[in-house]
C-alpha positions as CSV (number, residue, x, y, z in Angstrom):
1,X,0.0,0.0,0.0
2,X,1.5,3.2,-1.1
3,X,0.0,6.8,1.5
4,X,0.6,10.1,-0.6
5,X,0.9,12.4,2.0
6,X,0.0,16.0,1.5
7,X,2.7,18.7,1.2
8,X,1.4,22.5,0.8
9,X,1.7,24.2,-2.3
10,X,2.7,27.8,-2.1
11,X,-0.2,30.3,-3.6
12,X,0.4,31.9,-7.1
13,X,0.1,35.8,-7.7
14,X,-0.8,37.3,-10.6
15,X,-1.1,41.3,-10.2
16,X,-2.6,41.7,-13.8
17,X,-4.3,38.3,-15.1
18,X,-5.4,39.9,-18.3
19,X,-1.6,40.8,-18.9
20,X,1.6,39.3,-19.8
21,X,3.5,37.3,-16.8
22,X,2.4,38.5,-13.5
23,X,3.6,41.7,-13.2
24,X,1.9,45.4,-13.5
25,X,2.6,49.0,-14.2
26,X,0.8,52.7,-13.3
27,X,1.8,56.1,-13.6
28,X,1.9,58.5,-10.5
29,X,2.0,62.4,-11.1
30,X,3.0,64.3,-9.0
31,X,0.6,65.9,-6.6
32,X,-1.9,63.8,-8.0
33,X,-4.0,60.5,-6.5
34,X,-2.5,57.4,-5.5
35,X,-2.4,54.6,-8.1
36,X,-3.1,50.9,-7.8
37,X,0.0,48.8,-7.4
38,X,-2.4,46.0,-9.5
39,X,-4.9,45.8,-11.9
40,X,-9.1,45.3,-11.1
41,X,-8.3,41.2,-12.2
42,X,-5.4,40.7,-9.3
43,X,-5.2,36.8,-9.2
44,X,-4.3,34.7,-6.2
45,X,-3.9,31.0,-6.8
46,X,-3.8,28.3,-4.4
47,X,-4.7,24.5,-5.5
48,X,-4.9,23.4,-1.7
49,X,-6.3,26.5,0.1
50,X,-9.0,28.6,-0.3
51,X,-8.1,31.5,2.3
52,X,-4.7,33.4,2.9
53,X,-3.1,34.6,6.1
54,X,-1.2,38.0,4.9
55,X,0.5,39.8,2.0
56,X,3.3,42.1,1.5
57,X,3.6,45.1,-0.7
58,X,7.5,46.5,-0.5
59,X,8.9,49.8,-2.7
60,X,12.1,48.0,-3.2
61,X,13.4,52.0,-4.3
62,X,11.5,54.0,-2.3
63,X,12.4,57.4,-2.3
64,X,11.6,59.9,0.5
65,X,7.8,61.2,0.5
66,X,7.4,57.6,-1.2
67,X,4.2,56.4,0.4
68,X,1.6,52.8,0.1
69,X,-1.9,53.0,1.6
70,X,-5.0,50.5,1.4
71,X,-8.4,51.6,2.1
72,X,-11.7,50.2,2.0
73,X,-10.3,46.8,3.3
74,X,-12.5,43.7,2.8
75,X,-13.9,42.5,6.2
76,X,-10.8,40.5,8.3
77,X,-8.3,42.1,6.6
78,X,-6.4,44.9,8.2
79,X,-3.1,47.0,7.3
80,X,0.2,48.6,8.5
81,X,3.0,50.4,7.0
82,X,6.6,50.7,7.9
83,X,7.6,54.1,6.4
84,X,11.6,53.0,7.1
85,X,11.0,49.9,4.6
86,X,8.2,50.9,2.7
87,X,6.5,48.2,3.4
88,X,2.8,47.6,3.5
89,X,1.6,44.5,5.4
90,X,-2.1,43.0,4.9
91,X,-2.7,40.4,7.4
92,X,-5.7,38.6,8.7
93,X,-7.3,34.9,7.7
94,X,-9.6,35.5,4.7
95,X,-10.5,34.1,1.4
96,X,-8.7,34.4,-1.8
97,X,-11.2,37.1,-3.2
98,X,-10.8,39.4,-0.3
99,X,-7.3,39.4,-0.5
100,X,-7.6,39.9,-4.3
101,X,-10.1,42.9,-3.6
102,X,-7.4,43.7,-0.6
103,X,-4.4,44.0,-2.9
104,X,-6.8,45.8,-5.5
105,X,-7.3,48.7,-2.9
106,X,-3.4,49.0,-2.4
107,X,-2.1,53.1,-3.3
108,X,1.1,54.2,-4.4
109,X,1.7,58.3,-3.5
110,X,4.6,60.3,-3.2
111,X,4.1,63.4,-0.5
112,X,7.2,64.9,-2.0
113,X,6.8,68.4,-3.9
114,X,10.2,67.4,-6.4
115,X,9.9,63.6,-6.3
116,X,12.2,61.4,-8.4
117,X,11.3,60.5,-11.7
118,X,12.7,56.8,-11.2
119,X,10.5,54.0,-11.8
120,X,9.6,52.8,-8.4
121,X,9.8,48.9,-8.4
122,X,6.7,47.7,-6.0
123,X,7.9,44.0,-4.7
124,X,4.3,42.1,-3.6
125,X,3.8,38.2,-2.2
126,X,0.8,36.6,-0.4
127,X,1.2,34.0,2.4
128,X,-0.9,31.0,3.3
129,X,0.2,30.8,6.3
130,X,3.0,28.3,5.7
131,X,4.3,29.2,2.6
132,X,4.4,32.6,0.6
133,X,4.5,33.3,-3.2
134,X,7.3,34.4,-5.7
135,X,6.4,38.0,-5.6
136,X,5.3,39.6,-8.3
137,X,6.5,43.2,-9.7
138,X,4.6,46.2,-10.0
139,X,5.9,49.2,-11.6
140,X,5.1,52.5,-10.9
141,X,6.1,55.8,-12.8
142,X,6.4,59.1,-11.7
143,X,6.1,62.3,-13.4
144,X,7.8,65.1,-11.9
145,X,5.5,68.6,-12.2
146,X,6.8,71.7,-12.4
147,X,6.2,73.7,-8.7
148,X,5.3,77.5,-9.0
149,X,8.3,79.8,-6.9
150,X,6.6,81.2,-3.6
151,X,8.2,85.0,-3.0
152,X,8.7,86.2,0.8
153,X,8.3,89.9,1.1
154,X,7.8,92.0,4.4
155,X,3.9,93.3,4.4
156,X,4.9,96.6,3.9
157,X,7.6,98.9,3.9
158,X,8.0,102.7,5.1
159,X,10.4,105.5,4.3
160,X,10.8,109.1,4.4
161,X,9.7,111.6,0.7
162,X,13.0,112.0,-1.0
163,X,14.4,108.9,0.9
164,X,16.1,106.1,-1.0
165,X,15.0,102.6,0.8
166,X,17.0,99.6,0.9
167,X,14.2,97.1,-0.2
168,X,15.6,94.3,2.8
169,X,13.1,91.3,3.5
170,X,12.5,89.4,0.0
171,X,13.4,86.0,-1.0
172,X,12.4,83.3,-3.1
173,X,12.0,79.3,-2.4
174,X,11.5,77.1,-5.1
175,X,11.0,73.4,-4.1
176,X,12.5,72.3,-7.3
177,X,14.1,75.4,-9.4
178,X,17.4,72.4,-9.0
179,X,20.4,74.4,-10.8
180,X,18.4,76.4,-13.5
181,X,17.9,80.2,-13.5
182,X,14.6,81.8,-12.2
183,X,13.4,85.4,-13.3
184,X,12.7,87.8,-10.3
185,X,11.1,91.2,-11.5
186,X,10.4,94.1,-9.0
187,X,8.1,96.9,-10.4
188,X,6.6,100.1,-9.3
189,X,4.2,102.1,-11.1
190,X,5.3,104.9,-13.8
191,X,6.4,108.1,-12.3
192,X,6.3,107.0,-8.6
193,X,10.2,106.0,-9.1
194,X,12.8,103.9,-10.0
195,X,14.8,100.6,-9.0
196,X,18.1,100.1,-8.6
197,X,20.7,97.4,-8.1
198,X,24.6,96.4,-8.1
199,X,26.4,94.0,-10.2
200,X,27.1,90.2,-9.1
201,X,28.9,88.0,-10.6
202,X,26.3,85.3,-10.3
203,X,23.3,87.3,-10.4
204,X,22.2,89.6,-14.0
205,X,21.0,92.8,-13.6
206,X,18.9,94.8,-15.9
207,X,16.6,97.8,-15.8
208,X,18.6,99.3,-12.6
209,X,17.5,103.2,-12.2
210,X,14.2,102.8,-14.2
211,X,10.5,101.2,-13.1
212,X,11.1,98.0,-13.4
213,X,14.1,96.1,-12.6
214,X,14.8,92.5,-13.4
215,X,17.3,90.1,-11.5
216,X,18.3,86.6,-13.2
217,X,20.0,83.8,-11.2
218,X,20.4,80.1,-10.0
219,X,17.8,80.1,-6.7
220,X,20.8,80.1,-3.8
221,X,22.7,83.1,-5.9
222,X,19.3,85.0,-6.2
223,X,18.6,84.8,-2.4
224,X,22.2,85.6,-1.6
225,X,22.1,88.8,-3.8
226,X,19.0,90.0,-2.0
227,X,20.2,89.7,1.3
228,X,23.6,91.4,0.9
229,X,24.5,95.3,0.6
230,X,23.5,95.4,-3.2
231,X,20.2,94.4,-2.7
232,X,17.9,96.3,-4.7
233,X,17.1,100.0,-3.3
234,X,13.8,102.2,-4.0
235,X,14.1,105.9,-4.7
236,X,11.0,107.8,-4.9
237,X,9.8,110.4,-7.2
238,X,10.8,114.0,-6.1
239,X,8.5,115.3,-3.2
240,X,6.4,112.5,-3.6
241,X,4.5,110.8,-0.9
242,X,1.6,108.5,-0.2
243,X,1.6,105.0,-0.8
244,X,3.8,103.4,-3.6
245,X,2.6,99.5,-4.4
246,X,5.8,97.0,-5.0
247,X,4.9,94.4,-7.1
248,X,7.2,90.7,-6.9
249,X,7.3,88.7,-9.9
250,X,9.3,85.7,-10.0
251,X,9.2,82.8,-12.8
252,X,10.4,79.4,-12.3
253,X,11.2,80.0,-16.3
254,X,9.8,75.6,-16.1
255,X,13.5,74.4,-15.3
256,X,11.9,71.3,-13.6
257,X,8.9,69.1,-14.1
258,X,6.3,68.9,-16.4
259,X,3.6,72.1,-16.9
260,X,6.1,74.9,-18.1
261,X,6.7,78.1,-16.5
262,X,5.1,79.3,-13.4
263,X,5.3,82.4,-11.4
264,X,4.6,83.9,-8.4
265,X,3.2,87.4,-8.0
266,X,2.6,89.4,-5.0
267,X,2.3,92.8,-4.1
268,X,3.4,95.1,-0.9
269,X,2.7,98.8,-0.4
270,X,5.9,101.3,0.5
271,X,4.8,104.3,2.5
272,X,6.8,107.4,2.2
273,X,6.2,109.9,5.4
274,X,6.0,113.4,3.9
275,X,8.8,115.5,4.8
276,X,8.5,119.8,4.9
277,X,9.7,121.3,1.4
278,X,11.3,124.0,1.1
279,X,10.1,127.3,-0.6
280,X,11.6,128.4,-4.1
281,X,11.8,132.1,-4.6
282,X,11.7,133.7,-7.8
283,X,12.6,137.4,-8.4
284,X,14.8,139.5,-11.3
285,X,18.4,139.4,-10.8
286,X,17.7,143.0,-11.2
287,X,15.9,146.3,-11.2
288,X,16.2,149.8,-12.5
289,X,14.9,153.0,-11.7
290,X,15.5,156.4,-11.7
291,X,16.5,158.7,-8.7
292,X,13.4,159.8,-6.5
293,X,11.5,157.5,-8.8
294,X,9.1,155.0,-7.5
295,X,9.6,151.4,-8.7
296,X,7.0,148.6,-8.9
297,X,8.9,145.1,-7.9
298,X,7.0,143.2,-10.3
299,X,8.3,139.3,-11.4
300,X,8.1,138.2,-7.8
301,X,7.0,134.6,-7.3
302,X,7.2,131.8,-5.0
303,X,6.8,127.7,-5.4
304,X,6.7,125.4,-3.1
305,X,5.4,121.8,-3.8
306,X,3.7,121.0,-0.1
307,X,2.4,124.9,0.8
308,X,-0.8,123.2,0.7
309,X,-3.9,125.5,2.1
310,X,-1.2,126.8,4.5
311,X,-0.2,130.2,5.1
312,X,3.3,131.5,4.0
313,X,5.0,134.1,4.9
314,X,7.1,136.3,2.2
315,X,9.5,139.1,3.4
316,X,11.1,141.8,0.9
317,X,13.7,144.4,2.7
318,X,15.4,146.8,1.1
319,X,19.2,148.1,2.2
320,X,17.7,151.7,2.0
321,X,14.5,153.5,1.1
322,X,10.8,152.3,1.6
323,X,8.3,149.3,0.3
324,X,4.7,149.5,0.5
325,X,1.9,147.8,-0.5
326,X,-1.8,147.5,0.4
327,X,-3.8,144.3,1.6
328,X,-6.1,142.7,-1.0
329,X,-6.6,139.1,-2.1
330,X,-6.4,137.2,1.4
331,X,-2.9,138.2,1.6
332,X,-2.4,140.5,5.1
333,X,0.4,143.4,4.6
334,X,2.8,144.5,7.7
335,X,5.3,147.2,7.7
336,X,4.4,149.3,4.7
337,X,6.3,152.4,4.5
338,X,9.5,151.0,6.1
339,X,12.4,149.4,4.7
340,X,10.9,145.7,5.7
341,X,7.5,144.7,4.1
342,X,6.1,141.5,5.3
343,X,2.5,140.0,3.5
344,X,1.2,136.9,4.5
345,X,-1.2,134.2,2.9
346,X,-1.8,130.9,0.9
347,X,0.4,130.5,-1.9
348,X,-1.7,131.0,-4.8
349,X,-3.4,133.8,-2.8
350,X,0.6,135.4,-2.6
351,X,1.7,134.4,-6.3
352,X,-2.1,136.3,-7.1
353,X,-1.2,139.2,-5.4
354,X,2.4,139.6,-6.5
355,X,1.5,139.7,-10.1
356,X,-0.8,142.4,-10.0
357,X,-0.4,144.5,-6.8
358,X,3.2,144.7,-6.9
359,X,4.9,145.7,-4.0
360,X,6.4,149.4,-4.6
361,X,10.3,150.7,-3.9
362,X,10.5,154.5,-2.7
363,X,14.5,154.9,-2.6
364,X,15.6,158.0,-0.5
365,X,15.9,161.3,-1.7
366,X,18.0,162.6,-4.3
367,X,19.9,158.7,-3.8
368,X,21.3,157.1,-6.8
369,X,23.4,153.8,-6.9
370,X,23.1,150.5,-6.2
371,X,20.3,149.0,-3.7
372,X,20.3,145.1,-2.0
373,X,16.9,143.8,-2.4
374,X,16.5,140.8,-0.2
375,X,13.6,138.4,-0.2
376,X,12.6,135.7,2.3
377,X,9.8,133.1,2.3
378,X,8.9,131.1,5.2
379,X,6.4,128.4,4.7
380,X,5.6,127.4,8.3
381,X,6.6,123.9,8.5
382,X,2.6,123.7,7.3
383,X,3.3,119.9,5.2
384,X,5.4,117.0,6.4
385,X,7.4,116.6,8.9
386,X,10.3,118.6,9.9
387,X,10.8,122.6,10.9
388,X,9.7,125.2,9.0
389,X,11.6,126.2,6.2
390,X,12.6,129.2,4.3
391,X,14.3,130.6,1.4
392,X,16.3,133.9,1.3
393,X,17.1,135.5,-2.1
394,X,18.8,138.8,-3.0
395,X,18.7,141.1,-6.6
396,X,19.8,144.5,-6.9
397,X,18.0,148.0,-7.9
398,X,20.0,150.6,-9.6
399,X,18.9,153.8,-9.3
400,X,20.1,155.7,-12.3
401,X,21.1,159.5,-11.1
402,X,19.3,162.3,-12.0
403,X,21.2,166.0,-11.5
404,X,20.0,168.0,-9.0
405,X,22.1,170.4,-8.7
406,X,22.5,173.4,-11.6
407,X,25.3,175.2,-12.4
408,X,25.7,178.8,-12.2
409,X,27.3,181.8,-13.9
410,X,28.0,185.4,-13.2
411,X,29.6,188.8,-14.1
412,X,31.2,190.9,-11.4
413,X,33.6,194.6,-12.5
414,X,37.0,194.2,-11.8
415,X,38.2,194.3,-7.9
416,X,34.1,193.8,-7.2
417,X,33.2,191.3,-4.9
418,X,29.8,189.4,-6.2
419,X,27.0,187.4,-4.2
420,X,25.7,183.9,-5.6
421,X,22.5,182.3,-4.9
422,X,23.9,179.3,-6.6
423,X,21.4,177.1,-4.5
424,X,18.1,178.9,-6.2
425,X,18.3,176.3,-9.3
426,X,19.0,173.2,-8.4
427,X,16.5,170.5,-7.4
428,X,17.1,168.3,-4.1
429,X,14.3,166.9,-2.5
430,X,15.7,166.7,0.9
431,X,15.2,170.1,2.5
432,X,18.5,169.7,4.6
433,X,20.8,170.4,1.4
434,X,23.9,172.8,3.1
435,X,27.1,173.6,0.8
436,X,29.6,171.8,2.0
437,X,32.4,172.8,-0.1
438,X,34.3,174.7,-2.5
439,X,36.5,172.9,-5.4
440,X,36.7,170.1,-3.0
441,X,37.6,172.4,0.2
442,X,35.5,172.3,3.3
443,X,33.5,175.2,3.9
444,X,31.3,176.8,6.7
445,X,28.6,179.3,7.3
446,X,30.6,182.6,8.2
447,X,33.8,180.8,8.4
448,X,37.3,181.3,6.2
449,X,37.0,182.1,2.4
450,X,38.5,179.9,0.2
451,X,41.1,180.7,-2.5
452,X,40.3,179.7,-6.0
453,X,41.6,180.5,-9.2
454,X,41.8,184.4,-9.4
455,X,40.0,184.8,-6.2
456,X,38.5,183.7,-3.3
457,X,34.8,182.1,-2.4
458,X,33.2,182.7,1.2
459,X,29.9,180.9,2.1
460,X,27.3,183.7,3.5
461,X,24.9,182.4,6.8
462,X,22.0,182.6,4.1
463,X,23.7,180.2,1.6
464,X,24.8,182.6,-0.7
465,X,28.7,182.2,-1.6
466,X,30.6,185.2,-2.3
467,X,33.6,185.5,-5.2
468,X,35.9,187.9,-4.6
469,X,38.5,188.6,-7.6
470,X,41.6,188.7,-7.2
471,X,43.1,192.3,-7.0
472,X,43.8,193.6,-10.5
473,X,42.2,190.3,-12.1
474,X,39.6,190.8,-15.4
475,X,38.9,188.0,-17.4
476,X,36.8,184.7,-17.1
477,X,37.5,182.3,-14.4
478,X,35.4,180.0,-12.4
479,X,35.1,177.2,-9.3
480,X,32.9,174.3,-7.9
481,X,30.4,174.7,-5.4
482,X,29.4,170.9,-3.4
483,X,26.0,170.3,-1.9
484,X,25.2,168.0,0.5
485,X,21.3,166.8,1.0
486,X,19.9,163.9,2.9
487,X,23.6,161.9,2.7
488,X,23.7,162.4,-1.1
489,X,26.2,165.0,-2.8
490,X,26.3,166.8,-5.8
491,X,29.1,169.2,-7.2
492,X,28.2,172.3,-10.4
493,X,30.5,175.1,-11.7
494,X,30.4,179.2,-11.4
495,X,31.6,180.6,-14.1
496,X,32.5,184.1,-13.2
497,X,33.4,186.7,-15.8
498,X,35.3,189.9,-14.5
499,X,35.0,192.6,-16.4
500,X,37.7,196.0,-16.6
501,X,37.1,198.9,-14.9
502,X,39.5,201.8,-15.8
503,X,42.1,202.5,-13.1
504,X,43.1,205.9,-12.1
């Protein structure tokens, strides 16, 4: 009698029963779903059991972020995975179907944001509990997609009007930008300013000092270049403040990954504090009258970006004479009729009134030269911060001279003394005018005559001057007189004709 005795046979695995051998392949995209690690028709095997007691689903490459999950388990069958071996165990006593549905519900999934693009190779075995299968191969492959940069700028930034800013704060990450070059365009909006950066030796540079400036680089040369001294800087319009928006644009240019380019594009707000501007006077470089003429100071102006509603306040002082003017327009006068004329108001309210009620020069009296015009505008710190400012200009009036003084003739006999009321035709203004001389030689009321040519002159108590001839003398001869008024001297001529008288 001959006893077969039984020996187990091991179960048989077929991932894909419709396919070739016993293996099966998927695709995995990144960021996408898991995919089966076998087809709908998995096939387990077993000529001498009908019910299994675990299987065993290893990435024999995984890579990190490489990840196997089952879900939806048939009833019995339960699941754990060893993330250090990638290994995905199914255990529990259940039929051959439920296994088959088991091994169905297996996932492969990558959580990494630049995975590998190698083919994973998915080792997988069931067990009967005494013996296992020849494992079967399932291949997966991944496709690698292309991950949009993610820019890092501060929320916002501040600085002062007129103030360049170190734009400190941006970066760029890039999960897989790898070695290739990625775009980074800063922009600010047409006539609010312009962008500016260094050279680098690793880093391009274009657009620098205009509105929109674009920096070219590997990822870790791009961040390094933004976080050293020749980082991009911002400089403002002139006397402009407010808010000016920053826009970040960076493009991956689609160095890695499927999907092409991508960028990233956000926007931050820079806030420029308004600072107190200085006034800007505007006046001739000169002005010309005539002596004891009146002039209007017309072409006065002032500019001054922030005057706002504010008040100003515009001084004009001459060196000598007077300025006047009247109150009209809003604008408030002080000190007419001196030598320092203040008016006061809004700045077109002061611009208004300078272009059509002037204010008016009066030099002195009979003066003629050269006067210093100075003029000063104060705008009151009204704008921004900062003291108040002002700005002092000068010009310069020229007074063209007009004679005042006359000269004089006169006819006297021989050895006659004559009198002389030389001062009877000339023309001062100032009724102080004294004769102070006589051809160049000091000379007093009732004092000591003073020889001339031929003669001798001797100024009278009244202001007469009296010629005498010289003993003898007959002929024409004649002398200056000089006339002091109000500071201002004038100098004519006496001619004096001496007629013969017979001698005895």
């Amino acid at each position: 009698t001959i006893t077969v005795l039984p020996v187990d046979d091991a179960p048989v695995l077929d991932l894909d029963a419709s396919g070739p051998g016993t293996g099966f392949s998927s695709t995995y995209t990144e960021n996408g779903a898991g995919v089966p690690i076998a087809d709908t028709d998995v096939l387990i095997q077993d000529v001498d059991n009908t019910a299994l007691a675990s299987a065993t689903v290893t990435i024999t490459n995984g890579q990190a972020g490489d990840l196997l999950t089952a879900a939806g388990l048939p009833a019995g069958i339960g699941a754990s995975y060893d993330a250090g071996s990638f290994t995905l165990t199914l255990s529990g006593q259940a039929s051959l179907a439920n296994y088959q549905a088991a091994l169905a519900a297996v996932r492969f999934a990558s959580t990494s944001e630049n995975p590998p693009t190698l083919p994973r190779i998915v080792a997988v075995s069931v067990n009967d509990g005494l013996l296992g299968s020849a494992a079967a191969q399932a291949t997966v492959n991944v496709v690698a997609v292309n991950d949009a940069p993610v820019n890092g700028l501060p929320a916002s930034f501040a600085a002062s009007e007129d103030t360049a800013l170190a734009l400190t704060g941006l970066s760029v990450a890039d999960v897989d930008a790898a070695g290739g070059a990625l775009s980074l365009t800063l922009s600010v909006g047409a006539g609010t300013g312009s962008l500016s950066a260094g050279a680098s030796g690793r880093v391009t540079v274009t657009g620098s000092g205009t509105a929109s400036l674009t920096l070219t680089g590997a990822l870790p040369a791009l961040n390094a270049y933004l976080a050293s001294a020749a980082a991009p800087v911002f400089t403002p319009a002139a006397n402009l403040n407010g808010a000016v928006a920053l826009t970040l644009t960076t493009s991956d240019n689609g160095n890695t990954g499927a999907g092409g380019a991508l960028t990233d594009v956000d926007t931050t707000l820079i806030t420029l504090a308004p600072v107190n501007d200085a006034p800007v006077n505007t006046l001739p470089a000169s002005f010309t009258t005539n002596e004891d003429t009146p002039l209007a100071l017309t072409g006065l102006a002032v500019s001054d970006v922030d005057a706002g509603t504010g008040a100003l306040t515009l001084s004009v002082g001459a060196g000598s004479g007077s300025l006047s003017a009247t109150a009209s327009g809003g604008v408030t006068v002080a000190g007419s009729g001196t030598a320092s004329l203040t008016l006061t108001g809004t700045l077109p309210a002061l611009n208004a009134y300078l272009a059509s009620a002037a204010p008016v020069f009066t030099p002195v009296a009979d003066a003629n030269g050269a006067v210093t015009l100075t003029m000063t505008t104060n705008d009151g710190g009204n704008t921004g911060t900062g003291t108040p400012l002002t700005d002092t200009d000068t010009s310069t009036i020229v007074i063209a001279p007009v004679a005042d003084i006359a000269g004089d003739t006169a006819s006297t006999p021989e050895d006659t003394p004559v009198t002389l009321a030389v001062l009877a035709n000339d023309s001062f203004e100032n009724p102080g005018r004294t004769i102070t001389a006589v051809n160049g030689a000091a000379i007093s009321p009732g004092g000591a005559a003073v020889a001339v040519a031929n003669g001798s002159v001797r100024l009278n108590a009244d202001g007469t001057l009296t010629y005498a001839p010289s003993a003898d003398y007959t002929g024409a001869t004649s002398f200056t007189y000089t006339v002091t008024a109000g500071g201002v001297t004038e100098t004519a001529t006496v001619a004096v004709t001496v007629t013969p008288v017979n001698d005895a």
